[in-house]
N, C-alpha and C positions, 0 to 999 in steps of 0.2 A: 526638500528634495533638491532643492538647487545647491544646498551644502554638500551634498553626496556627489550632485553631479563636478562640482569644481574640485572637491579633493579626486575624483578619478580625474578630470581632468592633469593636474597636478601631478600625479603618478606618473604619468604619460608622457610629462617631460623630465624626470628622473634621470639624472644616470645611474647607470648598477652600482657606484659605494654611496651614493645616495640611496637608492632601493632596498636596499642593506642597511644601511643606518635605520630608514623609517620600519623595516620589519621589527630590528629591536626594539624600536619603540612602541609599535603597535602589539607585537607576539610576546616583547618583554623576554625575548630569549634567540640566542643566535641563529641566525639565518644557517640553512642548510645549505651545500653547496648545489643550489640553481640556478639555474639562468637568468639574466634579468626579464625575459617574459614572464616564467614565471612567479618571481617574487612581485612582480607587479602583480600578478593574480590573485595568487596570496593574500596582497595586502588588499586590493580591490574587495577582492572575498569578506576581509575582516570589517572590514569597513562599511560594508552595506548590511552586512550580520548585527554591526552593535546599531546600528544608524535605524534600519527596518525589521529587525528582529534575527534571529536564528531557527532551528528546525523546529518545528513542533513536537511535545514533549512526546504526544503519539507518534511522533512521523520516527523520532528516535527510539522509542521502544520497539517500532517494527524493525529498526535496522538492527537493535541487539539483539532482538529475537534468532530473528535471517540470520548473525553472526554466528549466533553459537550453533542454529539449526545446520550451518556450513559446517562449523567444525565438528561436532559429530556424524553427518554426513562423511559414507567412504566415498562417494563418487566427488561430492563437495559441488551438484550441480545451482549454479548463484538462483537457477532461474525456483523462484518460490511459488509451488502450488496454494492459490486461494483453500480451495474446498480443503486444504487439512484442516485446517478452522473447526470443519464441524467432528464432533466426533462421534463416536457409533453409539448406537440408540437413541442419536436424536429424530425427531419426525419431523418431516417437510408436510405441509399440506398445503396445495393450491385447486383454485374451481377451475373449470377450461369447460365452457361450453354447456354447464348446467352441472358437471358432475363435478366432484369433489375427489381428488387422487392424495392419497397418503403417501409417502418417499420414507424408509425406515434407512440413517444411515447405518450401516454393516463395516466389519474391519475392513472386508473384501470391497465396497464400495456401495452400491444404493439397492437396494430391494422396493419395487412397487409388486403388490400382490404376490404372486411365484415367480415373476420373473428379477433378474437379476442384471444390473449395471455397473461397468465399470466409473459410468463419471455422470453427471446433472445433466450432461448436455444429451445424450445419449437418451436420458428418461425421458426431457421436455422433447424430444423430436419421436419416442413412443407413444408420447400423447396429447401431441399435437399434431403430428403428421407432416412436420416442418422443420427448417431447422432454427431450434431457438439457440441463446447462449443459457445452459440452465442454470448458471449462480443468476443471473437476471432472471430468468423464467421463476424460481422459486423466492427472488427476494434476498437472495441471500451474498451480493455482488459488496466485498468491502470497499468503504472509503466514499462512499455516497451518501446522500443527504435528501432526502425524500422531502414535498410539500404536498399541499393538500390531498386530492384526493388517495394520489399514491402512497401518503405518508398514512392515512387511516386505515389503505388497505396492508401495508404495512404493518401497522401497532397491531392488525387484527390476527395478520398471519403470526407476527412472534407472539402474541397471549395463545394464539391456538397450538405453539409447541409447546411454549411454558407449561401448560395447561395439561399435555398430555405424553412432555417428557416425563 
């Protein structure tokens, strides 16, 4: 760590045909025309990238995904809905209170019994009588990592969709 920390140090007293210089040697290809804050960032960037890693190979497929989900998008809005994740005819089942509630996802959105939802949050606060967040209320919140007890109640709720997708 302290090697990381003196080469940023080092950058920092750069001038710009120096910060230039060392992008081509770090990027291995000319420097765009930026500023020398920039290219200090840049290189800062590359440098803690090869040093402590780079994105995770998940965290990259989610931005390709987002990418292309933009470009076919006509509004092109960045901001990415979780719940498209699930898609229709999968079943949510959670207990709440002794009972056992079914969630059938629909193209239109959630169906529990005859009535009809446009979003998770909207069902856990039908049957709850509060307001939950419902990708949490049904388990289904990405990018989390569950232990003990929540992780069994977990394992238990995805085998009971698997089970009755």
């Amino acid at each position: 760590m302290a090697d990381i920390t003196d080469q940023l140090a080092a950058l920092a007293a750069m001038s710009p045909a120096q910060l230039r210089a060392e992008w081509r040697r770090v990027y291995r290809a000319s420097p765009a025309r930026l500023t020398p804050d920039l290219l200090l960032r840049g290189i800062a960037f590359r440098v803690q990238e090869r040093s402590l890693g780079g994105l995770s190979a998940a965290f990259g497929s989610l931005l390709d995904r987002t990418a292309r989900q933009l470009e076919r998008s006509e509004n092109a809005d960045p901001r990415v809905n979780r719940e498209q994740r699930l898609k229709p005819g999968t079943r949510l089942v959670r207990s709440w209170n002794g009972k056992t509630y079914s969630v059938l996802v629909t193209d239109d959105g959630y169906s529990l019994g005859d009535q009809q939802f446009s979003s998770l949050t909207q069902v856990a606060a039908a049957i709850t009588g509060a307001h939950w967040s419902g990708p949490r209320f049904f388990g289904v919140r990405a990018g989390r990592t569950t232990t003990g007890a929540a992780a069994s109640s977990a394992t238990r709720r995805a085998a009971s969709r698997a089970s009755v997708s």
